[in-house]
C-alpha positions, -999 to 999 in steps of 0.1 A, spaced: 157 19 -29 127 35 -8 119 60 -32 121 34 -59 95 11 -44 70 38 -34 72 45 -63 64 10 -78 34 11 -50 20 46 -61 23 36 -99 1 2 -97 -23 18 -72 -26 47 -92 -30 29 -124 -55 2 -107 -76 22 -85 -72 59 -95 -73 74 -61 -84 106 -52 -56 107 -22 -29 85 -20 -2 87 6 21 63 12 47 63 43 76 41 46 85 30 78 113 6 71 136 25 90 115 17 123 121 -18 115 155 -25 113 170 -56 124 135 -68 124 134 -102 106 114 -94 77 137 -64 73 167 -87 67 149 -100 35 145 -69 19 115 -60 20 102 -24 33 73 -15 63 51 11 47 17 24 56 -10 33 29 -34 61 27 -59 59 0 -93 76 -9 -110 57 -43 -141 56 -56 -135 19 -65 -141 13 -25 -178 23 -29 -202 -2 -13 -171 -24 -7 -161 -39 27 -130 -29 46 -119 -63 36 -129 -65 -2 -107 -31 1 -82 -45 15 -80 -68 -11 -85 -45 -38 -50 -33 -26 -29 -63 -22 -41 -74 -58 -30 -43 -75 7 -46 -52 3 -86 -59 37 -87 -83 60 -71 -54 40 -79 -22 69 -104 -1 96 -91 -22 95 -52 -21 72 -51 4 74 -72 39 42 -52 58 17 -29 45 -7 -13 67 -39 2 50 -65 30 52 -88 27 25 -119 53 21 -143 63 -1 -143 101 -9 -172 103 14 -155 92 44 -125 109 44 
């Protein structure tokens, strides 16, 4: 089931913000027996240099994020941590 939803997160963030670098790490397995594990859903930490974060705020990226994940956010996914970068920065 990992490899099935990163997939699911690289498709829609992909197809939403066409990154330049994306990396995306699960850490579910860090997490077990952790109660947000028991519903499901997966830890996983996202790397991701776009364009589409120019003159954005690390908040407005943020949110850039969770919009394009909105459909599986709380179902697949139970924590996301995010780096979000403009090709400049990284």
């Amino acid at each position: 089931m990992s490899a099935e939803r990163i997939e699911m997160i690289r498709e829609r963030l992909t197809t939403t913000l066409q990154p330049a670098e994306l990396e995306i790490i699960d850490e579910s397995a860090k997490h077990a027996g952790h109660a947000g594990a028991a519903s499901g859903g997966g830890h996983f930490i996202v790397n991701i240099v776009a364009t589409a974060f120019n003159d954005k705020t690390l908040i407005q990226r943020h949110r850039l994020v969770y919009d394009a994940l909105d459909d599986i956010m709380h179902r697949e996914i139970h924590a996301l941590s995010i780096q979000a970068k403009t090709p400049e920065e990284s």
